[in-house]
N, C-alpha and C positions, 0 to 999 in steps of 0.2 A: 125101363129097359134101354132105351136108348141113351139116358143120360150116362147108364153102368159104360157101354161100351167107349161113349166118348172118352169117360177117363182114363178105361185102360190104351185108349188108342195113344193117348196123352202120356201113361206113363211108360208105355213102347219108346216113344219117340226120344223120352228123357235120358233113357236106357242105352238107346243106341247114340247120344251124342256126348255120355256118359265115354262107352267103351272107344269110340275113336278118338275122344282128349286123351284116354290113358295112352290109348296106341301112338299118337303120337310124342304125347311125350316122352315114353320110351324111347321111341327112332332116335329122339335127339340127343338123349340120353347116351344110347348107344354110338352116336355120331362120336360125339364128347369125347367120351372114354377110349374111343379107337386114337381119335386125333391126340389124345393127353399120353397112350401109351408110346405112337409113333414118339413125340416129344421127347417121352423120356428113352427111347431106343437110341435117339439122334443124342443125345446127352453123353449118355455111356460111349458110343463109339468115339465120340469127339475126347471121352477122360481118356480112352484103351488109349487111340492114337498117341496122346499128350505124353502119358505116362509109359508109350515107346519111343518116343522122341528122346526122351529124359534120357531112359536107359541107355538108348544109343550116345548118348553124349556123356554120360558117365562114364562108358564103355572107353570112349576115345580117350577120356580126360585121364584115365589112369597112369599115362606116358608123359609126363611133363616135359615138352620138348624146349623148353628152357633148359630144363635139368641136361637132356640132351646134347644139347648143342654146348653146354657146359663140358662135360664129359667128354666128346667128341673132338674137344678145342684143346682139352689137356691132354687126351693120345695122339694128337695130329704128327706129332714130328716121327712119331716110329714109323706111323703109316708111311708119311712122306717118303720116306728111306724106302721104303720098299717097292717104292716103282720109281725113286730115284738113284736108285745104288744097289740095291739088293741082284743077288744072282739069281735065287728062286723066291719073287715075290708071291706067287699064290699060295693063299692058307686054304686049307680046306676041313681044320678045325680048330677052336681053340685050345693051344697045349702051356706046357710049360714053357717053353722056346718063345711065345708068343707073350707070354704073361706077365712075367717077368719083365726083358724089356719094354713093356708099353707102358706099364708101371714106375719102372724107373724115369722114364722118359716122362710121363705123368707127375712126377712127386713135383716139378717146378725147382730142381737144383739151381743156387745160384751159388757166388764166390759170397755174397752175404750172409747167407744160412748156413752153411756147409763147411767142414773143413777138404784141404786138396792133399793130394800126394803128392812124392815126388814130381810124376809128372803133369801137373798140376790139373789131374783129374778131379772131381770134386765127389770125395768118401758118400756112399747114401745110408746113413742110419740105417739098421735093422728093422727097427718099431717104425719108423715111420716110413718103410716100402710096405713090410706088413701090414697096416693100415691103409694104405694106398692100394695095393693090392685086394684087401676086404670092400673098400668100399666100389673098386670099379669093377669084380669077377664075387666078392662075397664068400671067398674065401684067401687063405694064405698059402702059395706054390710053395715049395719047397728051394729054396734057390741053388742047392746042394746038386740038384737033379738040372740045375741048367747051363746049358757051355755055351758061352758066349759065340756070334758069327760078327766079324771085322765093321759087318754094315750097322749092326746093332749098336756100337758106343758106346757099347757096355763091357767094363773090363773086370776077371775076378781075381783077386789077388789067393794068394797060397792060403789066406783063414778063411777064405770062403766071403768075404767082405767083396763088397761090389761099390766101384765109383764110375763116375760120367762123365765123358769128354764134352763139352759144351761145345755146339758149333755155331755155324752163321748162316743163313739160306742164302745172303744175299739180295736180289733183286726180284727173284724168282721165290714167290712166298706160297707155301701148301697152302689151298682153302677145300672146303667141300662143303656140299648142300645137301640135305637130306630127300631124298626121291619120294620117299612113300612110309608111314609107317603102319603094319597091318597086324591084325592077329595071329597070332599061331593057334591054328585047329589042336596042334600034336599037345600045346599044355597051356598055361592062362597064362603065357606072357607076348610080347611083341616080337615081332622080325619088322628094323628098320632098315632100310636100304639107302644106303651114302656114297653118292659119289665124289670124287673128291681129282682135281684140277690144282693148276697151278697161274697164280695169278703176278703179270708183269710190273711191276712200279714202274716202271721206266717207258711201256708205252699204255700203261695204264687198262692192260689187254686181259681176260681170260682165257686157258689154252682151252682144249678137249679134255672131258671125264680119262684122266693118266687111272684112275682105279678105281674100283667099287667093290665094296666090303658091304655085308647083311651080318647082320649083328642079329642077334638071339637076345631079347633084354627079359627079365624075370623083375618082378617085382621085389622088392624087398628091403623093409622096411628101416634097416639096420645101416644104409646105407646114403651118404649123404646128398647121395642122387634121387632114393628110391624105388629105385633098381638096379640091377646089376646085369654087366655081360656074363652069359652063361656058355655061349658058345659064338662062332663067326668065321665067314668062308668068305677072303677075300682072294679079289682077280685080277690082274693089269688087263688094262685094257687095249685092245688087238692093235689099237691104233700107233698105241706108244709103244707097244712090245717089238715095231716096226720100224720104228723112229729109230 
């Protein structure tokens, strides 16, 4: 009788040191697996971020401001006029009046490519304002619909033909810098902002933002920028409108 007891008391004992190895290795078990999920939670947020990052920079990168400052450097001399000559420079969209000459002024007329007139304005091809004009606006104005103003330098003869007075700026040379370029919420292209100064040779000087013009840019891909101005509402600035 007493021997029966001793063994059960014996296999109690094995029993219960049985049930707390399982218990415990559970626990840790369960440790493990919390710690390996945390792991891989901190994983995924660390890809989400990366692959916002990315997108943001992709985002920006669609604006090649090479291309830009390309583009901006071949309209420079119309803008120029218009807060150095012009009688009403503020635009407050882009039209035909607009289009035209900054295209013309864009195609890069010289006395070597071109032929001149009488007064030895330099003739601008058809086709090749036409394309000048597609690839800076993405489409072709109608030049039939534009009357030239004295400050533009642009003259039309009786067929409807357009040629360029070539001028000199002198000492005083158009520049501008780009301020900002952002989204536009209203459709998937840019609004960049440029202000634009004139800069001395002679004492080697920068003046004040003479104007700033927000261009509307669209992508597109037909164009040898990328994109295209769609629209733009330029302003002199208070300072020079005072000068």
């Amino acid at each position: 009788m007493k021997k029966k007891l001793v063994l059960l008391m014996l296999a109690g004992m094995c029993l219960c040191a049985t049930a707390c190895g399982n218990s415990d290795t559970t626990g840790e078990n369960t440790l493990v697996t919390e710690e390996t999920n945390e792991t891989t939670e901190a994983v995924d947020t660390e890809t989400e971020t990366t692959e916002g990052t990315d997108g943001a920079i992709a985002e920006e990168a669609k604006i090649d401001e090479a291309k830009l400052e390309e583009m901006l450097t071949a309209t420079i001399d119309w803008i120029a006029i218009q807060y150095f000559e012009a009688e009403n420079p503020n635009v407050s969209e882009l039209t035909v009046a607009q289009a035209v000459p900054m295209a013309v002024h864009a195609v890069g007329a010289t006395p070597e490519t071109f032929e001149s007139n009488e007064n030895f304005e330099l003739i601008i091809p058809a086709a090749t304002l036409e394309e000048t004009m597609k690839n800076l606006f993405g489409t072709s104005y109608d030049t039939a619909e534009y009357t030239p103003v004295e400050s533009d330098r642009v003259k039309k003869a009786e067929d409807g033909s357009l040629s360029y007075a070539i001028g000199e700026w002198g000492i005083a040379v158009p520049k501008f810098s780009v301020e900002s370029i952002e989204k536009d919420t209203a459709t998937d292209g840019f609004i960049a902002t440029v202000n634009y100064y004139t800069y001395d040779e002679e004492t080697e000087t920068d003046s004040a933002t003479q104007y700033t013009a927000r261009y509307t840019l669209t992508p597109n891909d037909e164009s040898v920028y990328g994109f295209v101005i769609t629209n733009m509402v330029g302003e002199k600035a208070v300072a020079a409108t005072e000068e």
